[in-house]
N, C-alpha and C positions, 0 to 999 in steps of 0.2 A: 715253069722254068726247069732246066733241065741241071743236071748235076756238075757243068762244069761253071753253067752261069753261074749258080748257087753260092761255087766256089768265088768266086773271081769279082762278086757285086757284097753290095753291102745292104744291111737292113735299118738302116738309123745313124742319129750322129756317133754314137760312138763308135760305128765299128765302121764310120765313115774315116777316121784319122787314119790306121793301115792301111785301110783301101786307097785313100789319096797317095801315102805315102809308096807305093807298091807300085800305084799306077802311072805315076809324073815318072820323066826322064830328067826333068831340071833340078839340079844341085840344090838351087836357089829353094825351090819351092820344098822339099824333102827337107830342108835347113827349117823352113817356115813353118813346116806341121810339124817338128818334132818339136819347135820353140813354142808356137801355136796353142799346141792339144800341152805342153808341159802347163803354159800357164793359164791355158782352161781349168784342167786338175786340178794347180792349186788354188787357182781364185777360188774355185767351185768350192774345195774344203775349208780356205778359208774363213767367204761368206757363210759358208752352212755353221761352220764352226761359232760366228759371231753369232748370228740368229740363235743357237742356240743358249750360249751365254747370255744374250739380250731378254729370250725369253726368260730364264732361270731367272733373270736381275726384275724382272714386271710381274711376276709368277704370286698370285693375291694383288696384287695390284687391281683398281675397281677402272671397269672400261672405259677407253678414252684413247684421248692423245697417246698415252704409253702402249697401248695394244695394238695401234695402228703401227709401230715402227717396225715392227715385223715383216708386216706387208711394202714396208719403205726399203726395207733391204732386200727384198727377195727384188723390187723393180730395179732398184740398182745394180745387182747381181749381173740382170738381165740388160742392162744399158752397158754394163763393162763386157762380161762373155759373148754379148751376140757380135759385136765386130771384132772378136778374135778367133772365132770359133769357125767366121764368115769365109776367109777367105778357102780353108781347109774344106768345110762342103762344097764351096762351088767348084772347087778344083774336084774332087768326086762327083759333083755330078756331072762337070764337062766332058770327063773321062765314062763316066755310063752311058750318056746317052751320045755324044757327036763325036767322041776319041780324042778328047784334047789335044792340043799343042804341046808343044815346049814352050813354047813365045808365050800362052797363053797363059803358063803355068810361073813365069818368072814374072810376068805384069803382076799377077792377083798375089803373087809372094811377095813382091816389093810395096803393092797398096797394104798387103797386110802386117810388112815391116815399120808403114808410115803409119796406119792406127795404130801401135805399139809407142810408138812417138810420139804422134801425139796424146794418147793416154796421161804419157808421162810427163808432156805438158801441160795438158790440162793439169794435171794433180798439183803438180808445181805453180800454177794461177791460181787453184782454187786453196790452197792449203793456207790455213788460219796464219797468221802471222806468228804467232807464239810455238808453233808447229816447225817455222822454217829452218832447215840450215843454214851455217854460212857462205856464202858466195865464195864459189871457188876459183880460185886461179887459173890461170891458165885463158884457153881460149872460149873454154862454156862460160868463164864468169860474167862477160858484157848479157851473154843470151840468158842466163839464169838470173842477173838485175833485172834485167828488160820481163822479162815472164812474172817476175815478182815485184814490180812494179803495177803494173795493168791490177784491173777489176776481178776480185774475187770472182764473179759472176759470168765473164767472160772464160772461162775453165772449158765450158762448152761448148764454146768455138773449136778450137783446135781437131777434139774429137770428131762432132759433125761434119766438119770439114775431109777429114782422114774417108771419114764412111763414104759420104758421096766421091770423094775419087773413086773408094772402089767400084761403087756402082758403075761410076763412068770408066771405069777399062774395065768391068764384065762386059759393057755394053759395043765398047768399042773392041775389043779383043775376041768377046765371046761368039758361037755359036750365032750365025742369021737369025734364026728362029728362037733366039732367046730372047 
């Protein structure tokens, strides 16, 4: 690589969020990675934060069920960060390798605004009932019944749903050859 590539490409996820953000012309998308990579950051400190409290709280504890939950949250970490994290790489690497769009960069920020969404529907179905707020006024109250109605267990819906859109507009948006 020469010195201005060096300059201008990225080496990893993290230093993939400026590069996206440097390299899109869409407002949209520039809006999405700074929203994006903010709430990568904090999930990221939050779960670390928790793991470590969790270990502190099992710590002499004799192996078993308590020692696996460590492992339980580093996967969920990983089931929440990766479809937010998602749309902000593939927008760097549409831009390194075929020079992305604008069209292409406002599809994968609006899928990546609708897993954010759904996220926070899912949490809203799956969140214990003694956990809930109250139903609010206005015009989210019938959608916030309705979410808090439905089967704890369906929570995962919403999310799964969110991800395969994205897939389906990298697919449909993206690069032939991707």
């Amino acid at each position: 690589m020469d010195a201005s590539t060096t300059e201008t490409s990225y080496s990893g996820a993290i230093t993939a969020v400026p590069y996206a953000f440097r390299a899109s012309d869409s407002r949209l998308c520039k809006l999405y990675v700074l929203v994006g990579g903010l709430l990568t950051l904090g999930g990221t400190i939050l779960f670390g934060l928790g793991t470590l409290a969790l270990l502190s709280s099992i710590a002499g504890a004799p192996a078993g069920v308590f020692t696996f939950q460590p492992a339980l949250y580093l996967l969920v970490w990983l089931f929440v960060i990766a479809p937010i994290i998602a749309p902000i790489l593939l927008v760097a690497r549409q831009h390194r390798l075929h020079d992305g769009t604008v069209e292409y960069d406002r599809w994968i920020a609006l899928s990546g605004f609708l897993v954010l969404l759904a996220l926070y529907g899912g949490a809203l179905i799956a969140a214990p009932a003694g956990q809930r707020g109250s139903v609010p006024s206005g015009v989210f109250g019938p959608i916030v019944q309705f979410l808090y109605g439905l089967p704890p267990e369906s929570g995962l819906i919403p999310p799964l749903v969110a991800v395969l859109v994205m897939g389906a507009v990298h697919r449909l948006q993206g690069h032939p050859s991707n």
